[in-house]
C-alpha positions as CSV (number, residue, x, y, z in Angstrom):
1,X,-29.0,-30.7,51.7
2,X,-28.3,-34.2,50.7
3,X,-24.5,-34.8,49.5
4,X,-23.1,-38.6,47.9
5,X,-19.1,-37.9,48.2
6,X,-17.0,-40.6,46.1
7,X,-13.1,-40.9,46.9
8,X,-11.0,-42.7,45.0
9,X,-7.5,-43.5,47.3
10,X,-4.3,-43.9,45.6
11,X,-3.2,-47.3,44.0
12,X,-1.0,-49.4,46.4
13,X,-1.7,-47.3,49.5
14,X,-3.3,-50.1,51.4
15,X,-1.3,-49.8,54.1
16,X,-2.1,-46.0,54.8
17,X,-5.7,-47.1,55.2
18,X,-4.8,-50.1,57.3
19,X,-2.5,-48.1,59.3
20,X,-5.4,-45.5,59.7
21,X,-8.5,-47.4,59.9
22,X,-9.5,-47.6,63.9
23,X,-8.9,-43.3,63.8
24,X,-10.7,-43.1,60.7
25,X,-13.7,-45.5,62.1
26,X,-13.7,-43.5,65.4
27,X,-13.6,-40.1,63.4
28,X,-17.0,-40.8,61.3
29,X,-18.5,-41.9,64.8
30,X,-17.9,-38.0,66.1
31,X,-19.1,-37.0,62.9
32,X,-22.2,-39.3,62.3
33,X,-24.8,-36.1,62.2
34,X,-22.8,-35.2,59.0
35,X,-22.5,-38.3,57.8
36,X,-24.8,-40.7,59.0
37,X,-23.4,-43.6,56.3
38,X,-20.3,-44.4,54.9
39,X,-17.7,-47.2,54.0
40,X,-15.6,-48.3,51.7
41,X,-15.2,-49.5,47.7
42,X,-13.9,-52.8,46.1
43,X,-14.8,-55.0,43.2
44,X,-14.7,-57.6,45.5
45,X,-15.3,-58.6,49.2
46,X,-12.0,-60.0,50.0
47,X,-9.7,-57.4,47.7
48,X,-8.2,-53.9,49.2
49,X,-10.6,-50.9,48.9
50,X,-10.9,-48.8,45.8
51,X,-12.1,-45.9,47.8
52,X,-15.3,-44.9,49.9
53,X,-18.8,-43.3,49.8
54,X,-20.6,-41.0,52.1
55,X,-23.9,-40.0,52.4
56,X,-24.4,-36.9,53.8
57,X,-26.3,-34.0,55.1
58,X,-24.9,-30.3,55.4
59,X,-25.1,-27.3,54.7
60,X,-23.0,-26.9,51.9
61,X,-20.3,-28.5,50.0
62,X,-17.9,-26.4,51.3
63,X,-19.1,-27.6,54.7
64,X,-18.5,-31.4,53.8
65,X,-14.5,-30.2,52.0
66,X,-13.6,-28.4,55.5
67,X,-14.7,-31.3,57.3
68,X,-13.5,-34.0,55.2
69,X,-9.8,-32.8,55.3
70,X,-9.8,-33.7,58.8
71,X,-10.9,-36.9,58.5
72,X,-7.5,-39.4,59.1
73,X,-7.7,-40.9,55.8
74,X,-7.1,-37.5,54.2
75,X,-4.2,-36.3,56.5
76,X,-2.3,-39.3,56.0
77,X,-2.7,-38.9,52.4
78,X,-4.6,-41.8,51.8
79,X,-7.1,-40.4,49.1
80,X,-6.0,-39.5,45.3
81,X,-8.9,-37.6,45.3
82,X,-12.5,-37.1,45.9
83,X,-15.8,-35.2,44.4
84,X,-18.8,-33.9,46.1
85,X,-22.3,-34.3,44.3
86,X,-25.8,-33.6,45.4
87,X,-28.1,-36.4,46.0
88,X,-31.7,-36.3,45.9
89,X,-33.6,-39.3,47.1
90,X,-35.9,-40.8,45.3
91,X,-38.9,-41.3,48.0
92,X,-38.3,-38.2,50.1
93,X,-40.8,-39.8,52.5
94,X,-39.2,-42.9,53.4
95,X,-36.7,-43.3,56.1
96,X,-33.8,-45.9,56.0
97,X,-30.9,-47.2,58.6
98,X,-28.5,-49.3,57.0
């Protein structure tokens, strides 16, 4: 199944995702089967992130929360919080790398 998962971090913790980035980075690289894209939130190009989206593939969403909590943004309490939706494409057929 096809997942979007939208975090929101906590305001003023732009140091914990600074601090965290390279691990985070390096985490969705071991995880890139799961989540194949993902990156970060801002109103603008040059300000801190607002939070992140994910597109992913599992099983479940309870596959995506176990796996999630491990990712170093989340253990160094960077995120305020997070939702899991499902995503449907809208051209099944068509392939894209971004």
């Amino acid at each position: 199944m096809l997942f979007a998962v939208l975090f929101t971090d906590k305001p003023d913790h732009g140091h914990l995702r600074a601090a965290n980035l390279q691990a985070h980075i390096d985490w969705l690289e071991r995880n890139r089967d799961v989540i194949p894209v993902g990156g970060s939130l801002r109103h603008e190009p040059s300000q801190t992130p607002k939070g992140g989206l994910w597109i992913a593939q599992a099983d479940s969403k309870q596959q995506l929360e176990v796996l999630l909590q491990t990712d170093p943004f989340y253990l160094a309490g960077l995120r305020q919080s997070y939702e899991i939706l499902h995503w449907s494409k809208s051209n099944n057929e068509r392939q894209a790398l971004i």
